[in-house]
PDB file of N, CA, C and O in Angstrom, chain B, residues numbered from 101:
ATOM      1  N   UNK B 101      80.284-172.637 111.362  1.00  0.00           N
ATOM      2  CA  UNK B 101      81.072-172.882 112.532  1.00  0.00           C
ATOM      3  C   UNK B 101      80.517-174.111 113.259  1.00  0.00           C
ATOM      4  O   UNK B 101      79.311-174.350 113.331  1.00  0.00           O
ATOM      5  N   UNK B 102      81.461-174.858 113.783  1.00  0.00           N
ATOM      6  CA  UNK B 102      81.059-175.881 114.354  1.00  0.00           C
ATOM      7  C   UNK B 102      81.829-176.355 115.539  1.00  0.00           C
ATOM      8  O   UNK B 102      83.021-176.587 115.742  1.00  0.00           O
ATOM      9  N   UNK B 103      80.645-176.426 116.313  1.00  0.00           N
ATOM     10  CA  UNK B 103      81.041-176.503 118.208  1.00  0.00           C
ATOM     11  C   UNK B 103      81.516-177.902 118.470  1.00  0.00           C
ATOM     12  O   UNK B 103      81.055-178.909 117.933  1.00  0.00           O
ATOM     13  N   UNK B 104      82.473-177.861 119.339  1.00  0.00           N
ATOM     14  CA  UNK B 104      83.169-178.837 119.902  1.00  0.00           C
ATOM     15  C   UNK B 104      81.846-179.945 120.709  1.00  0.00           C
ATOM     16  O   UNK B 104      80.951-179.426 121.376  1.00  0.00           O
ATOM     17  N   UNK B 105      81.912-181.197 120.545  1.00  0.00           N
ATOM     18  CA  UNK B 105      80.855-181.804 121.230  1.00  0.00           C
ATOM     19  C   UNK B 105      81.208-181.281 122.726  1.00  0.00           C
ATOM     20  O   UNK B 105      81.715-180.162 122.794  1.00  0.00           O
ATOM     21  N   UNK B 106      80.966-182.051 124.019  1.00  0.00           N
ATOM     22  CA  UNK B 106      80.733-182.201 125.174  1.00  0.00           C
ATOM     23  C   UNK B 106      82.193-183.352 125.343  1.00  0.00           C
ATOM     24  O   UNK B 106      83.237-183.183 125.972  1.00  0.00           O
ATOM     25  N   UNK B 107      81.842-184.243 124.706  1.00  0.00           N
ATOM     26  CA  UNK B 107      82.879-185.699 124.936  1.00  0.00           C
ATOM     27  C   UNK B 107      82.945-185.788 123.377  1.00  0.00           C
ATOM     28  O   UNK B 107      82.128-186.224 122.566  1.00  0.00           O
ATOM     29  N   UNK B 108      84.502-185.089 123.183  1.00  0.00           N
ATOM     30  CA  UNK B 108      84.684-185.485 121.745  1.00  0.00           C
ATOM     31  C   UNK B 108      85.785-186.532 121.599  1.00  0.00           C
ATOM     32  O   UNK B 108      86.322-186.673 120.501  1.00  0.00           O
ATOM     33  N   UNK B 109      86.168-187.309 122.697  1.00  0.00           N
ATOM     34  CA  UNK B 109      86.760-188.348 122.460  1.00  0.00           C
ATOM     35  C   UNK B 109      86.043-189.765 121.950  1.00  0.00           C
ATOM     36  O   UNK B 109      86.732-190.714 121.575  1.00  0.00           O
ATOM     37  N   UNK B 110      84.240-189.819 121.981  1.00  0.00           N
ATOM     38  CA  UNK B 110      83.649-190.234 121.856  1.00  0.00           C
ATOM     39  C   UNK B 110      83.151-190.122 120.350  1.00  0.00           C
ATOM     40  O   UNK B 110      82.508-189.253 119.763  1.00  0.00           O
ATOM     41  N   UNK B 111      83.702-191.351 119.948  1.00  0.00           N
ATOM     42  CA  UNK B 111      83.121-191.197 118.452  1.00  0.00           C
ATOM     43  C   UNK B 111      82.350-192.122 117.798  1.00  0.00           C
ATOM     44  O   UNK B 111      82.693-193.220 118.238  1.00  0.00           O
ATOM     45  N   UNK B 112      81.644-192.229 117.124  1.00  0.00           N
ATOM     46  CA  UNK B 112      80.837-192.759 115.979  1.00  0.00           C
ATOM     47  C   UNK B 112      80.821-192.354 114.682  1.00  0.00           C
ATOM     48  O   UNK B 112      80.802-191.146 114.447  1.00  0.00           O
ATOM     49  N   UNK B 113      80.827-193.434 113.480  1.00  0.00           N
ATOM     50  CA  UNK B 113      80.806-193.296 111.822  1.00  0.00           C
ATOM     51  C   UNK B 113      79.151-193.293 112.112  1.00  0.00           C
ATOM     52  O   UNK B 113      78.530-194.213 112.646  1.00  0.00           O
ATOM     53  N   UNK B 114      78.625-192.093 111.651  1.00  0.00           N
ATOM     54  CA  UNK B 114      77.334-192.209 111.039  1.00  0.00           C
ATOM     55  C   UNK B 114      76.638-193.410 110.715  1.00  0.00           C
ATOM     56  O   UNK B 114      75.709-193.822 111.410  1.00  0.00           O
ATOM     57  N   UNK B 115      77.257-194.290 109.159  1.00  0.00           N
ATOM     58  CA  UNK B 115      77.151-195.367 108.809  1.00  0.00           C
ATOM     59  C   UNK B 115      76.642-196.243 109.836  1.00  0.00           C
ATOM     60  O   UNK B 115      75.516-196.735 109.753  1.00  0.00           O
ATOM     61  N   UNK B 116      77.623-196.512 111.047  1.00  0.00           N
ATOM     62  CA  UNK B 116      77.587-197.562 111.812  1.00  0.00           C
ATOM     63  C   UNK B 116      76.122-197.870 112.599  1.00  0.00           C
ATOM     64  O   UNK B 116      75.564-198.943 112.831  1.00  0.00           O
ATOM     65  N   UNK B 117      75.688-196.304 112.951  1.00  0.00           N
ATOM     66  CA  UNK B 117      74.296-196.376 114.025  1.00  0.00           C
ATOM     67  C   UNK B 117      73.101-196.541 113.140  1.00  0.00           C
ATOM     68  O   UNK B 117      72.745-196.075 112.057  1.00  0.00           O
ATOM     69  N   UNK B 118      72.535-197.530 114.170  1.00  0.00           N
ATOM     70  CA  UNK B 118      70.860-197.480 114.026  1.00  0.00           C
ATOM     71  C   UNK B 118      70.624-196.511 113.942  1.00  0.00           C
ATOM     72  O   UNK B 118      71.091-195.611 114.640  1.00  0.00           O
ATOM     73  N   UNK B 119      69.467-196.341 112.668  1.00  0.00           N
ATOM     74  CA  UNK B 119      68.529-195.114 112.704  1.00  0.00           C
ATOM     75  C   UNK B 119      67.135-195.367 113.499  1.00  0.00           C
ATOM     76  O   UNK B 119      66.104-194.828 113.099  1.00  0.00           O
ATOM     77  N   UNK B 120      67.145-196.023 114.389  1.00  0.00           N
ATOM     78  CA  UNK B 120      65.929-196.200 115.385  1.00  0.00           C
ATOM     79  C   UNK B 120      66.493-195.304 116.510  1.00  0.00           C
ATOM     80  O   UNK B 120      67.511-195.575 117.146  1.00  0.00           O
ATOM     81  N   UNK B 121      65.737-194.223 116.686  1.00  0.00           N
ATOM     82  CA  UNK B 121      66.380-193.199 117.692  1.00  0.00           C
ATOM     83  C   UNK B 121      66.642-193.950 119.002  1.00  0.00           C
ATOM     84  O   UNK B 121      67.737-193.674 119.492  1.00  0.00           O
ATOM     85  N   UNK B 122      65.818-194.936 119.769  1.00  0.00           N
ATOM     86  CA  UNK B 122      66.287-195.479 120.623  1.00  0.00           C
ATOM     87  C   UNK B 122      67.784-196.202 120.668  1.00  0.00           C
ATOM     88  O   UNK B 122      68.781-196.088 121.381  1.00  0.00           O
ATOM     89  N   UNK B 123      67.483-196.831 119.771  1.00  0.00           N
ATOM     90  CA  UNK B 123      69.109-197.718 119.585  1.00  0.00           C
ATOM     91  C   UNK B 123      69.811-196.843 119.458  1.00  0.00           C
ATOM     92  O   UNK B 123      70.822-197.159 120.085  1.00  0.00           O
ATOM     93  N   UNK B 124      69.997-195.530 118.871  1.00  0.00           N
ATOM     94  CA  UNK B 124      71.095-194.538 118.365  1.00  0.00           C
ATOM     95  C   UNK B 124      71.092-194.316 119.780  1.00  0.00           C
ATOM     96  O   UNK B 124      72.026-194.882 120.347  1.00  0.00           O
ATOM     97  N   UNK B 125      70.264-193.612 120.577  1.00  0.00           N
ATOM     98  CA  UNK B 125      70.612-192.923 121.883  1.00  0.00           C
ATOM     99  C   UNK B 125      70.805-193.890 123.240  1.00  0.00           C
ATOM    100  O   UNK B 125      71.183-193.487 124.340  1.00  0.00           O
ATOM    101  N   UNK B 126      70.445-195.290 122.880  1.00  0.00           N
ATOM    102  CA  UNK B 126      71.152-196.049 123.859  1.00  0.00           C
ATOM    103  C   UNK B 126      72.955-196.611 123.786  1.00  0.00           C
ATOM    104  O   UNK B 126      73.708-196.931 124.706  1.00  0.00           O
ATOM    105  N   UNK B 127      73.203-196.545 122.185  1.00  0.00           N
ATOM    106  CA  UNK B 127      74.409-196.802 122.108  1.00  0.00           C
ATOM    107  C   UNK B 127      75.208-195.818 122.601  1.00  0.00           C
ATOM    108  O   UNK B 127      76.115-196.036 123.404  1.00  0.00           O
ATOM    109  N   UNK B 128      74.871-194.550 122.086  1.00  0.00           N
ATOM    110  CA  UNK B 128      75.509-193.160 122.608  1.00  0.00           C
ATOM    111  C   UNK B 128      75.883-193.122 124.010  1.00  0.00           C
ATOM    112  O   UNK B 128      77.013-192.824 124.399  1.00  0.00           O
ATOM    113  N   UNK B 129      74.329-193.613 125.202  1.00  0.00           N
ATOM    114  CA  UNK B 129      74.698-193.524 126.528  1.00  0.00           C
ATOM    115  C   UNK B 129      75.003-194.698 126.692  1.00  0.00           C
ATOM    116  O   UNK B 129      74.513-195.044 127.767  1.00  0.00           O
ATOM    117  N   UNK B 130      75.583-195.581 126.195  1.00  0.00           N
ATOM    118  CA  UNK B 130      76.598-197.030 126.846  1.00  0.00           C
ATOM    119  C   UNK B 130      77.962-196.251 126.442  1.00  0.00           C
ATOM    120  O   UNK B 130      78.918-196.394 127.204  1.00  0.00           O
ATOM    121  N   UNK B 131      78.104-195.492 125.369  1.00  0.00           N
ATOM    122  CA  UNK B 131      79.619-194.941 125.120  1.00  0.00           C
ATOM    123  C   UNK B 131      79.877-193.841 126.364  1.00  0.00           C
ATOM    124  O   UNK B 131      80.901-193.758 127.042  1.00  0.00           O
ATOM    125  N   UNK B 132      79.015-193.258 126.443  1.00  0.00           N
ATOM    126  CA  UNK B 132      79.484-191.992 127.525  1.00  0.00           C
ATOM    127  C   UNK B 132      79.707-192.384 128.719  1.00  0.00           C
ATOM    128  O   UNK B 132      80.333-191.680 129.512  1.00  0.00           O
ATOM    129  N   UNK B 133      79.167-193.718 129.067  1.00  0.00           N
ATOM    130  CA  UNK B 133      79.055-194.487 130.512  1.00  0.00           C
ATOM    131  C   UNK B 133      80.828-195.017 130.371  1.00  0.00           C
ATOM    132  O   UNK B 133      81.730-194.978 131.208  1.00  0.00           O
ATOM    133  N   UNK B 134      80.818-195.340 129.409  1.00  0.00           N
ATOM    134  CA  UNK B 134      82.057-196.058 129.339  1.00  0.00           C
ATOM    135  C   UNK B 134      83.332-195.292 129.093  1.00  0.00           C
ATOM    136  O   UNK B 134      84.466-195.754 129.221  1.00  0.00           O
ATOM    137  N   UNK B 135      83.049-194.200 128.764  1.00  0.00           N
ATOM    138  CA  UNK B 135      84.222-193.000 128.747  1.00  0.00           C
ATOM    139  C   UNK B 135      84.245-192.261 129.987  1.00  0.00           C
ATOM    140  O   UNK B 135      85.014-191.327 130.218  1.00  0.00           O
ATOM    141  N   UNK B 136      83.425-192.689 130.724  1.00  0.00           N
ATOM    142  CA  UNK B 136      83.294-192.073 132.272  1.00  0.00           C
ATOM    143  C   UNK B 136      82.418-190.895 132.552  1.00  0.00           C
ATOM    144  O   UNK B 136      82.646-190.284 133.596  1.00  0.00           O
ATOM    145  N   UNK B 137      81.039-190.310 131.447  1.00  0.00           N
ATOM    146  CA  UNK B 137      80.575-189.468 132.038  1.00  0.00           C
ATOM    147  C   UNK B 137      79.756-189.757 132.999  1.00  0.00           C
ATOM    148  O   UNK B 137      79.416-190.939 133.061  1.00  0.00           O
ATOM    149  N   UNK B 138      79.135-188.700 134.133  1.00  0.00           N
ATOM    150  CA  UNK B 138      78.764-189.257 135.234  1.00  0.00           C
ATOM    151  C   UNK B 138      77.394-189.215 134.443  1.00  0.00           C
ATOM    152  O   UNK B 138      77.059-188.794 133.336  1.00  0.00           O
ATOM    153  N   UNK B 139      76.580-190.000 135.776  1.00  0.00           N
ATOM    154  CA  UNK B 139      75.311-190.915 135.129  1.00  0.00           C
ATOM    155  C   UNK B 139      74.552-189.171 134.723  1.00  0.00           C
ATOM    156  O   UNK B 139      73.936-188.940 133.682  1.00  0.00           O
ATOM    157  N   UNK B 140      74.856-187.967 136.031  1.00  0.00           N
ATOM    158  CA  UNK B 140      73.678-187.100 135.283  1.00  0.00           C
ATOM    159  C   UNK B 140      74.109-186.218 133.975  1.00  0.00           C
ATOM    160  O   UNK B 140      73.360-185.364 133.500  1.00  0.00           O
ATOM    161  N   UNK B 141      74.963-186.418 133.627  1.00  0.00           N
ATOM    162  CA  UNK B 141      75.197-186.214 131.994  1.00  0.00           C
ATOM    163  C   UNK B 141      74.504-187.232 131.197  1.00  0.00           C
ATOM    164  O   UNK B 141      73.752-186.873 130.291  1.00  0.00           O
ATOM    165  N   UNK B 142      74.684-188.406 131.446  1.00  0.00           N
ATOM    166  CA  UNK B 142      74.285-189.451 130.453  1.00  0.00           C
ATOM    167  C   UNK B 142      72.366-189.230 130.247  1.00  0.00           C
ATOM    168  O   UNK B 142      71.607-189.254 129.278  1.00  0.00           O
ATOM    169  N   UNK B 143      72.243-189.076 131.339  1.00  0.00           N
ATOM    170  CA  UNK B 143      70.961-189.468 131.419  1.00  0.00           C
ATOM    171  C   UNK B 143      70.139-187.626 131.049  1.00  0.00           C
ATOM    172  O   UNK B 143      68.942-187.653 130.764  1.00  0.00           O
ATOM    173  N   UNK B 144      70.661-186.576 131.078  1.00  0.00           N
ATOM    174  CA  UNK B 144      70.852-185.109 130.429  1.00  0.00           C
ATOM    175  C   UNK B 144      70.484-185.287 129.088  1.00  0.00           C
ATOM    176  O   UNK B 144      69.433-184.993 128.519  1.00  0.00           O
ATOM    177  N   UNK B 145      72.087-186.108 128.435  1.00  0.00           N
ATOM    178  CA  UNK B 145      71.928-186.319 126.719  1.00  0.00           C
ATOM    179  C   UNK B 145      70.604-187.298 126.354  1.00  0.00           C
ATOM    180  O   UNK B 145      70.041-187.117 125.274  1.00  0.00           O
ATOM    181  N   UNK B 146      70.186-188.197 127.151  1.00  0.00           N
ATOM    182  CA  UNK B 146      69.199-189.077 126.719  1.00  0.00           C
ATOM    183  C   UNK B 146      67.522-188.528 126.822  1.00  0.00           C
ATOM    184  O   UNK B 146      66.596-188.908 126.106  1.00  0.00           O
ATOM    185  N   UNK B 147      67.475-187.664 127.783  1.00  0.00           N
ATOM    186  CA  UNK B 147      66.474-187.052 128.331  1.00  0.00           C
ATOM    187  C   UNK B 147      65.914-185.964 126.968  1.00  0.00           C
ATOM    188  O   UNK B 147      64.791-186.097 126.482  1.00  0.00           O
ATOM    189  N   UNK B 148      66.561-185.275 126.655  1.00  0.00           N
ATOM    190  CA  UNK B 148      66.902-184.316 125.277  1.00  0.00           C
ATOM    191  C   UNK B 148      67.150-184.446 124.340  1.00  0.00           C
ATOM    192  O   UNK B 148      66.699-183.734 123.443  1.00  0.00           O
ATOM    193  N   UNK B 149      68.093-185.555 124.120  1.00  0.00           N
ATOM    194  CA  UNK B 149      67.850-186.442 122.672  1.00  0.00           C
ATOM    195  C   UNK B 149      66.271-187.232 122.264  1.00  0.00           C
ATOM    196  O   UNK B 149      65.820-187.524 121.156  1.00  0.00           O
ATOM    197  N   UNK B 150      65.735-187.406 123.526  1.00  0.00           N
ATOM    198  CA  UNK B 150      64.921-188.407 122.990  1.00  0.00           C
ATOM    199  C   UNK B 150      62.797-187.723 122.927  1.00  0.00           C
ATOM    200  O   UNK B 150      61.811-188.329 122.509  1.00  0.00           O
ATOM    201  N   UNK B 151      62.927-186.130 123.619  1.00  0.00           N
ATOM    202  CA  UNK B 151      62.431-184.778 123.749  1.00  0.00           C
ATOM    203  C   UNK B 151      61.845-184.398 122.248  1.00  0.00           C
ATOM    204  O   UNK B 151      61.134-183.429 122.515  1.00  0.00           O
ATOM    205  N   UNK B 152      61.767-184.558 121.184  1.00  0.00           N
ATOM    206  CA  UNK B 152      61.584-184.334 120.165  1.00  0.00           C
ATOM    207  C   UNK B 152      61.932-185.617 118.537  1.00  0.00           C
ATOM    208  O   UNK B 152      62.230-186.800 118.704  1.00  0.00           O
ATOM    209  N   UNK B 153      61.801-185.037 117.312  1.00  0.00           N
ATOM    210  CA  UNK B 153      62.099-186.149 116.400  1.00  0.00           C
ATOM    211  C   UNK B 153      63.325-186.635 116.201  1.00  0.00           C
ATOM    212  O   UNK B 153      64.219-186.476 117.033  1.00  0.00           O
ATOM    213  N   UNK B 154      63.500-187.306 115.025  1.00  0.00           N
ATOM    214  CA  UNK B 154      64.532-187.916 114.710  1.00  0.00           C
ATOM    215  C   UNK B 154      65.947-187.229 114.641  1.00  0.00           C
ATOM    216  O   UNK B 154      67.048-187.420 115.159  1.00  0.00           O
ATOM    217  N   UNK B 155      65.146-185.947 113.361  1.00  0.00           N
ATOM    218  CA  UNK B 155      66.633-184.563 113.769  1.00  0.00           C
ATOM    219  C   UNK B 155      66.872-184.301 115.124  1.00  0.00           C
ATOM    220  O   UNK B 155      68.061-184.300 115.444  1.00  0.00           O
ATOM    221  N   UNK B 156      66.120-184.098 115.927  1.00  0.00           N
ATOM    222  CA  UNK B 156      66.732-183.585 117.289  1.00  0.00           C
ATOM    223  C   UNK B 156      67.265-184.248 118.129  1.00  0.00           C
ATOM    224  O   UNK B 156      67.867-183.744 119.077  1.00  0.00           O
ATOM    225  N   UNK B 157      67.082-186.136 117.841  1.00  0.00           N
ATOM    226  CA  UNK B 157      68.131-186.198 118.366  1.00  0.00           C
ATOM    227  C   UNK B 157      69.548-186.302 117.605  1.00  0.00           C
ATOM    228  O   UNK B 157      70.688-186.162 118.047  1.00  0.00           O
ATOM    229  N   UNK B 158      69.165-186.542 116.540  1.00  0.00           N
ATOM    230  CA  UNK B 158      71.279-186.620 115.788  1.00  0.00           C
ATOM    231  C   UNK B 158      71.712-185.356 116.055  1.00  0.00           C
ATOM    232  O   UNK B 158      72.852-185.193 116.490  1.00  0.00           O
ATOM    233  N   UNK B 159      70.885-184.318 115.839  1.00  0.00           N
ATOM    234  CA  UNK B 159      71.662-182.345 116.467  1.00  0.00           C
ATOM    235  C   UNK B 159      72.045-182.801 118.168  1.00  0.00           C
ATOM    236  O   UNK B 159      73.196-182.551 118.527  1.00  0.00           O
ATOM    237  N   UNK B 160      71.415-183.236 118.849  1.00  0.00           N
ATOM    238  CA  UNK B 160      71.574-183.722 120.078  1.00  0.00           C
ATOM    239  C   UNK B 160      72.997-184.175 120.443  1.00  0.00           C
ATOM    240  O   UNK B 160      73.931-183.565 120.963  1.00  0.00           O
ATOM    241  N   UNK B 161      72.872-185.382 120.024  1.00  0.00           N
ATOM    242  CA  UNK B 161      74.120-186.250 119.478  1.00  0.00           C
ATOM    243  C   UNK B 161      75.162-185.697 119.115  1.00  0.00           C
ATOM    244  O   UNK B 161      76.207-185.941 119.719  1.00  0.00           O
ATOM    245  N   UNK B 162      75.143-184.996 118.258  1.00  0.00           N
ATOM    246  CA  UNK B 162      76.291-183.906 117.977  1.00  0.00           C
ATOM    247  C   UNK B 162      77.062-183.183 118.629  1.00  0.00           C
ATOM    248  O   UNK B 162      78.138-182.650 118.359  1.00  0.00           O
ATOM    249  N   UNK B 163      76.346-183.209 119.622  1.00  0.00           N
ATOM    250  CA  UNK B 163      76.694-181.804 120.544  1.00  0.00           C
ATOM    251  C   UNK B 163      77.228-182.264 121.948  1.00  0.00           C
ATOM    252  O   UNK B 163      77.737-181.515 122.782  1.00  0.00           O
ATOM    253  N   UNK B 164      77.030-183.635 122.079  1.00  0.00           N
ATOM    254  CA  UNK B 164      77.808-184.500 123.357  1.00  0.00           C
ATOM    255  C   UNK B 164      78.717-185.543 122.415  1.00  0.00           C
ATOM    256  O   UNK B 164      79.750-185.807 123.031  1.00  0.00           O
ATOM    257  N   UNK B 165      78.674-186.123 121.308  1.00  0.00           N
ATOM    258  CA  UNK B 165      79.862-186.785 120.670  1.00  0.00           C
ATOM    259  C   UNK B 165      80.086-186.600 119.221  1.00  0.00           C
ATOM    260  O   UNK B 165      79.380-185.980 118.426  1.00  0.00           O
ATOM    261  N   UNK B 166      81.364-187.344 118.979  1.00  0.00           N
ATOM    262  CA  UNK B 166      81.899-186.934 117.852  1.00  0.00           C
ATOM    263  C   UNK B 166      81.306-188.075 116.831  1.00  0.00           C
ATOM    264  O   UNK B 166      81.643-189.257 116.763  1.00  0.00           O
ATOM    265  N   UNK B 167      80.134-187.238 115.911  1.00  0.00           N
ATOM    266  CA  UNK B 167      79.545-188.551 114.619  1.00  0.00           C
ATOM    267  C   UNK B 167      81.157-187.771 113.243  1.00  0.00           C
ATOM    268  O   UNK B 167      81.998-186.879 113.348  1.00  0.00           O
ATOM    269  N   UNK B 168      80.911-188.438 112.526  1.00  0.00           N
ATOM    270  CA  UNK B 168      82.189-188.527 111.439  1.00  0.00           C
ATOM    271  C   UNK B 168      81.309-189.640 110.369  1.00  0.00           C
ATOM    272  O   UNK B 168      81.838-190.052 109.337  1.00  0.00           O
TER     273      UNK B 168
END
């Protein structure tokens, strides 16, 4: 089963992102800024994405936008 992100109008191809967790989770919060989430969401997903390794943040990621 698989949960609806947070902002699933927000998408990313896998392919496309840096695998440098920073770059992955700064692109993520320039998309959410720009789809209008407010800053304490953005800064929520970045805080927790960036809390642990590499998996935790793409599970992270997952769970506030849509990877494909």
């Amino acid at each position: 089963m698989t949960a609806t992100p947070r902002y699933p109008a927000v998408r990313f191809r896998a392919e496309d992102l840096d695998a440098h967790p920073l770059a992955l989770v700064g692109a993520v919060s320039s998309a959410l800024r720009r789809a209008g989430a407010p800053p304490a969401d953005v800064e929520r997903y970045a805080a927790d994405a960036l809390s642990a390794d590499y998996d935790h943040v793409l599970r992270t990621t997952m769970g506030w936008v849509t990877l494909s």
